[in-house]
Kinemage of the C-alpha trace (Angstrom):
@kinemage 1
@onewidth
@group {chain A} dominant
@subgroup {mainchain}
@vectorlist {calphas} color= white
{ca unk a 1} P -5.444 -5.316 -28.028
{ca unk a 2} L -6.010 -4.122 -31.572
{ca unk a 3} L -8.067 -0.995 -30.139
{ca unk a 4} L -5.292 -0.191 -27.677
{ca unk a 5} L -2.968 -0.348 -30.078
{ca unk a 6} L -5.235 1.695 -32.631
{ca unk a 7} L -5.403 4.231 -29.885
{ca unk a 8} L -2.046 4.446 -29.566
{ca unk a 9} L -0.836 4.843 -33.003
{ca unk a 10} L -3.437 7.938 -32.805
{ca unk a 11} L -1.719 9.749 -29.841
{ca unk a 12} L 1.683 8.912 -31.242
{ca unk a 13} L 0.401 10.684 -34.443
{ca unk a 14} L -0.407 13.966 -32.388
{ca unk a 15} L 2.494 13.559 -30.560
{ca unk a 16} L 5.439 12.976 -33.384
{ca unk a 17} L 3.555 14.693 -36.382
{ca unk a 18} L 3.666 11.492 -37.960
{ca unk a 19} L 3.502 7.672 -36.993
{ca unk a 20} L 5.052 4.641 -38.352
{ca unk a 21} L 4.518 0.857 -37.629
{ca unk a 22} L 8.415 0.858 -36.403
{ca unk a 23} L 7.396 4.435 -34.115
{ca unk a 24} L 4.079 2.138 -32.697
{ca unk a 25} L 6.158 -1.842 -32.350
{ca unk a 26} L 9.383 0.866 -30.517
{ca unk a 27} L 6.406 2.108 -28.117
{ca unk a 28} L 5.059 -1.053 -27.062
{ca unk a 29} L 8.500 -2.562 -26.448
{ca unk a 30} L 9.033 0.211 -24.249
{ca unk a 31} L 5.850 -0.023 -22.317
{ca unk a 32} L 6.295 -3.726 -22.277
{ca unk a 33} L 9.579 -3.612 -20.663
{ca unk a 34} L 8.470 -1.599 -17.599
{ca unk a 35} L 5.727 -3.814 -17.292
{ca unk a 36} L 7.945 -6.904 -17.372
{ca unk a 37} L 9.825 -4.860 -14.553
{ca unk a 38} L 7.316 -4.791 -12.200
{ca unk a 39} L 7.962 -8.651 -9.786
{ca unk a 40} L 5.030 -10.161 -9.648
{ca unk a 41} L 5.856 -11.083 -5.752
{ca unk a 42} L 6.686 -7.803 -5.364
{ca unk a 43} L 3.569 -6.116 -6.539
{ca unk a 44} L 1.774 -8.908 -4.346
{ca unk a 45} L 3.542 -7.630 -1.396
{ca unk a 46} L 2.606 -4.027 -2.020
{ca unk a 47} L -1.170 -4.884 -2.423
{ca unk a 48} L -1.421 -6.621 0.536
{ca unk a 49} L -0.229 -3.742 2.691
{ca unk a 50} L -2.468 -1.298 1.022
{ca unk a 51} L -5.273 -3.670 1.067
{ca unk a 52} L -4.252 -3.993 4.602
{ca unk a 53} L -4.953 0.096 5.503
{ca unk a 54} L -7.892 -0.397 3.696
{ca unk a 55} L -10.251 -0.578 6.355
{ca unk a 56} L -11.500 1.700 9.179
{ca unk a 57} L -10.216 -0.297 12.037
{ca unk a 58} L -6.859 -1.218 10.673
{ca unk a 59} L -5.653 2.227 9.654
{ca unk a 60} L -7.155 3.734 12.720
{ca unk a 61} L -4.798 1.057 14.815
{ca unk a 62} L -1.870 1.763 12.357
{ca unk a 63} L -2.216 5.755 12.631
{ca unk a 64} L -2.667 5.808 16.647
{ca unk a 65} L 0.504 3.165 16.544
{ca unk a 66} L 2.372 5.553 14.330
{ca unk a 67} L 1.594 8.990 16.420
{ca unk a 68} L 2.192 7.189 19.985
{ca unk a 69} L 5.629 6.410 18.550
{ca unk a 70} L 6.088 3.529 21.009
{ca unk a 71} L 4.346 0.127 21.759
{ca unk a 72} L 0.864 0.032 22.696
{ca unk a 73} L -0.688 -2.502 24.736
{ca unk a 74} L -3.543 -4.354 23.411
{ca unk a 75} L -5.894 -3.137 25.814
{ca unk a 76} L -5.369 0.668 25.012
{ca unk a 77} L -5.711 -0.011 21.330
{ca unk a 78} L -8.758 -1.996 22.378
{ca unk a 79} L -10.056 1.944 23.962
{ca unk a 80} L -9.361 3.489 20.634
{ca unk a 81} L -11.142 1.180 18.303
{ca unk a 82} L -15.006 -0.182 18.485
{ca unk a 83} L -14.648 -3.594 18.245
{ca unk a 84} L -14.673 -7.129 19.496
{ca unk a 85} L -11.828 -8.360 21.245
{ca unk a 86} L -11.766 -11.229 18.513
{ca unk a 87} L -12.087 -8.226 16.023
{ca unk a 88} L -9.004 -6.224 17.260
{ca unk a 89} L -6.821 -9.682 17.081
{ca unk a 90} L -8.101 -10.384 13.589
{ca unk a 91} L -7.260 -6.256 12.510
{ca unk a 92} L -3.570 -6.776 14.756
{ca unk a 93} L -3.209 -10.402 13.296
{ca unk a 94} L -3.224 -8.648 9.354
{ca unk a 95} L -0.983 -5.664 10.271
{ca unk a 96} L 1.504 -7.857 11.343
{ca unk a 97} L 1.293 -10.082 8.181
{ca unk a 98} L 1.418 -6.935 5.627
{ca unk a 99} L 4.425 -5.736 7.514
{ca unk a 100} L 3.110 -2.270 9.589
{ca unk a 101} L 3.400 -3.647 13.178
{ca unk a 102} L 5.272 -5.461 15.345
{ca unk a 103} L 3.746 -7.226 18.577
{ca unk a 104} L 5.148 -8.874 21.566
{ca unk a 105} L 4.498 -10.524 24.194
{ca unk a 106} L 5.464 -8.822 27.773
{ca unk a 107} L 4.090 -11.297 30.933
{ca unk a 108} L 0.597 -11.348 30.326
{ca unk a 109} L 0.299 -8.529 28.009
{ca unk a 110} L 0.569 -7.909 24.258
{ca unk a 111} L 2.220 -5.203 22.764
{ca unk a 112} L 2.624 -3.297 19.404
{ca unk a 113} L 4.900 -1.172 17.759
{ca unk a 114} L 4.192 0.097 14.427
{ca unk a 115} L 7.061 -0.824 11.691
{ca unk a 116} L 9.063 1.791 10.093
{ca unk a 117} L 6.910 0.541 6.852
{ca unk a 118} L 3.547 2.031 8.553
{ca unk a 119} L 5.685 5.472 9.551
{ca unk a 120} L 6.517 5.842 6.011
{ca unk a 121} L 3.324 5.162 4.426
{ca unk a 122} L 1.594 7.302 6.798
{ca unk a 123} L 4.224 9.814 6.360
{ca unk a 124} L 3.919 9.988 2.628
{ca unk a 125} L -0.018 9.678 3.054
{ca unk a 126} L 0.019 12.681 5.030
{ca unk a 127} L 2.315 14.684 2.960
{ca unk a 128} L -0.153 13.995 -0.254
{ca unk a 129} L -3.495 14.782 1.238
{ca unk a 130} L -1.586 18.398 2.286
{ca unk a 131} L -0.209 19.347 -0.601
{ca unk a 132} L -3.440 19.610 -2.565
């Protein structure tokens, strides 16, 4: 901590001209109450759906949900993705726990929708990779 804080005192020097102890202790305060904003549960939640889209099979399901922009029966997601049957209930099984779809059961078939969570993720992940 004594580097970081080191360091700091050294960019707050470029940056004001001139650094005191009070312009350094004011800094970390600062810095220390958005950290303290940030819920722990929260920040949980948010890593678990981004962990979730962190895998070939999952985003592909979560992006073909998205575009179809209705439900999807389990055996035409099966026809988009290469694996197991027990692999594509696993992949469904996390998506529903972070959040990005919905499924439900109609007769004998199993259906998914994705969440307006997954459109706006997507959204927003499409939006950054084209405005490079």
């Amino acid at each position: 901590m004594a580097q970081a804080t080191e360091r700091l005192q050294r960019y707050l020097e470029d940056e004001l001209g001139a650094c005191r102890t009070e312009d350094v202790e004011q800094r970390l305060d600062e810095l220390s109450t958005l950290e303290t904003a940030l819920e722990v549960e929260q920040v949980t939640t948010e890593l678990d759906v981004l962990s979730s889209l962190a895998n070939e099979t999952r985003y592909t399901l979560v992006r073909v949900l998205v575009g179809a922009q209705e439900e999807l029966c389990v055996c035409e997601l099966h026809a988009v993705v290469d694996v197991t049957e027990s692999g594509l209930s696993h992949a469904l099984s996390q998506l529903v726990d972070a959040g990005l779809v919905t499924g439900r059961k109609d007769g004998r078939w199993k259906k998914y929708r994705a969440t307006n969570r997954a459109i706006t993720l997507i959204t927003v992940l499409e939006g950054s990779v084209s405005d490079e």
